[in-house]
C-alpha positions in Angstrom: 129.4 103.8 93.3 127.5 106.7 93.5 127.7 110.3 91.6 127.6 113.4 93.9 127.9 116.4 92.0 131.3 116.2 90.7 132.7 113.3 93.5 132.1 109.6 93.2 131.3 108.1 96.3 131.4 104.7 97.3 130.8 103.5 101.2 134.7 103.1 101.3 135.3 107.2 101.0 134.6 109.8 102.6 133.2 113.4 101.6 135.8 115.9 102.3 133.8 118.5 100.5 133.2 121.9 102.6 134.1 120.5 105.6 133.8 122.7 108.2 130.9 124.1 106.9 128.0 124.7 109.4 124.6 124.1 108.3 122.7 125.3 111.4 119.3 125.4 110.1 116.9 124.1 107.6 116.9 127.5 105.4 121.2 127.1 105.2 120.9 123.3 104.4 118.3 124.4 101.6 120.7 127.0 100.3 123.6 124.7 100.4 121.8 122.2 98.7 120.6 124.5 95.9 124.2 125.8 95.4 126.1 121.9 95.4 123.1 119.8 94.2 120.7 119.6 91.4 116.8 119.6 93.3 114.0 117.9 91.3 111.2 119.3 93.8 111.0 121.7 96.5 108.1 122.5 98.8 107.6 123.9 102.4 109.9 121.8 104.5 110.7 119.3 101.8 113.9 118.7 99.3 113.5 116.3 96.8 116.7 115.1 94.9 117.7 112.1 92.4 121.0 110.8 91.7 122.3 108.5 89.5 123.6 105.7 91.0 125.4 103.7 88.3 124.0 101.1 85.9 121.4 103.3 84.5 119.9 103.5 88.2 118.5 106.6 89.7 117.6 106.9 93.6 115.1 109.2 95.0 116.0 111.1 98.1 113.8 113.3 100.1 115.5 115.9 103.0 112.7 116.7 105.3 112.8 119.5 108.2 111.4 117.9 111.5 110.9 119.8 114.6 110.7 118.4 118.4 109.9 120.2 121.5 106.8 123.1 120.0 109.3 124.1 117.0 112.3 124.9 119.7 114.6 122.3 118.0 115.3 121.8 114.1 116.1 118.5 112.9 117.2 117.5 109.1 115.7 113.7 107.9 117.2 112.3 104.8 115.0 109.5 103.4 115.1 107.3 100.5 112.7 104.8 99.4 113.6 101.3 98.8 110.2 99.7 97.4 107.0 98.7 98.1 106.5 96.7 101.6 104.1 93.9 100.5 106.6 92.8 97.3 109.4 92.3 100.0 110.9 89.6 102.5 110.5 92.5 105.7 112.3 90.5 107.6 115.1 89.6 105.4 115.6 93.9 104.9 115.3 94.5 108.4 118.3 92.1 109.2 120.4 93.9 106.6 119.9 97.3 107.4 120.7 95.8 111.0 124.1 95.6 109.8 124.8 99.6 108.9 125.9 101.7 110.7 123.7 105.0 109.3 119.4 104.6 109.0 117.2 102.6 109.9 114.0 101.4 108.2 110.6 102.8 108.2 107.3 102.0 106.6 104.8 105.2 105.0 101.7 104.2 103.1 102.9 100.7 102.3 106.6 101.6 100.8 110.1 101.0 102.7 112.1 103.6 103.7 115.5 103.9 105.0 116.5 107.1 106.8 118.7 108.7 109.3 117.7 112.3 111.5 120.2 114.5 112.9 119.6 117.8 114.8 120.8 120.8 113.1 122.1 123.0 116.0 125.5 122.1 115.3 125.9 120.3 111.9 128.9 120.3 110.3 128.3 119.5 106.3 130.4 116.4 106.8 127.8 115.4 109.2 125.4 115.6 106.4 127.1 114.5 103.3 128.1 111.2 104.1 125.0 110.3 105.9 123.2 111.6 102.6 125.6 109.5 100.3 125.3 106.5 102.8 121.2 107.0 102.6 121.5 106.8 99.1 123.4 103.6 98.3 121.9 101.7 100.9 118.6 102.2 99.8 119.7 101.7 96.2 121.2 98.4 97.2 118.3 97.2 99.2 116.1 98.0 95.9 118.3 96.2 93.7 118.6 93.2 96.3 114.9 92.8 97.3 112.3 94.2 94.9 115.1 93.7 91.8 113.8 96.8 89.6 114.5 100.7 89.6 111.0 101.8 91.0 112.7 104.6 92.9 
């Protein structure tokens, strides 16, 4: 289970919080991150946040602003790191995150990510929430399963 703000989420409920809400660009999903979250780090195009997670656990989550076609779209990335590659069975992660539904893995400078993109012309904060809480636990999970320590 999983502590956002004020709701518990586990991958069996969904965020009803603000829904409706657009967040259409990076500078709104900053803003409505600063307003409903607590940020540990902020720079150009980056969010960095950590929740607890249960168990005396904390997961690190980055939101990243990516842009395709020479800046004309805006995209939002929410990644979590789950550990570092060489202390893992790859293939044994790779055929569980083969069975969710939201990210998909990724390897930077020897550590294991998992992550999901979305474009940002039309996001609707429900479109962003429970990706970010499903980001959050899986990585958390694939920590506790495969390296076995808190690192992240």
């Amino acid at each position: 289970m999983l502590i956002f703000g004020a709701l518990l989420v586990d991958r069996d409920i969904s965020i009803t919080r603000n829904e409706g809400t657009h967040v259409t660009t990076w500078d709104s999903v900053v803003e409505y991150v600063r307003s409903n979250y607590k940020i540990a780090g902020e720079d150009t195009g980056k969010v960095k946040l950590i929740f607890e997670v249960g168990d005396m656990r904390t997961q690190v989550v980055f939101l990243w602003r990516e842009t395709l076609e020479n800046g004309a779209e805006e995209w939002l990335q929410i990644e979590s790191p789950v550990g570092k590659a060489d202390k893992m069975d790859l293939r044994a992660v790779l055929e569980e995150v083969g069975n969710k539904v939201c990210g998909g893995a990724a390897l930077i400078d020897d550590h294991l990510f998992i992550r999901q993109s979305m474009p940002l012309a039309n996001l609707d904060i429900n479109e962003f929430e429970r990706p970010l809480a499903l980001i959050t636990s899986t990585a958390d999970r694939l920590e506790r399963q495969f390296v076995g320590g808190d690192e992240f």
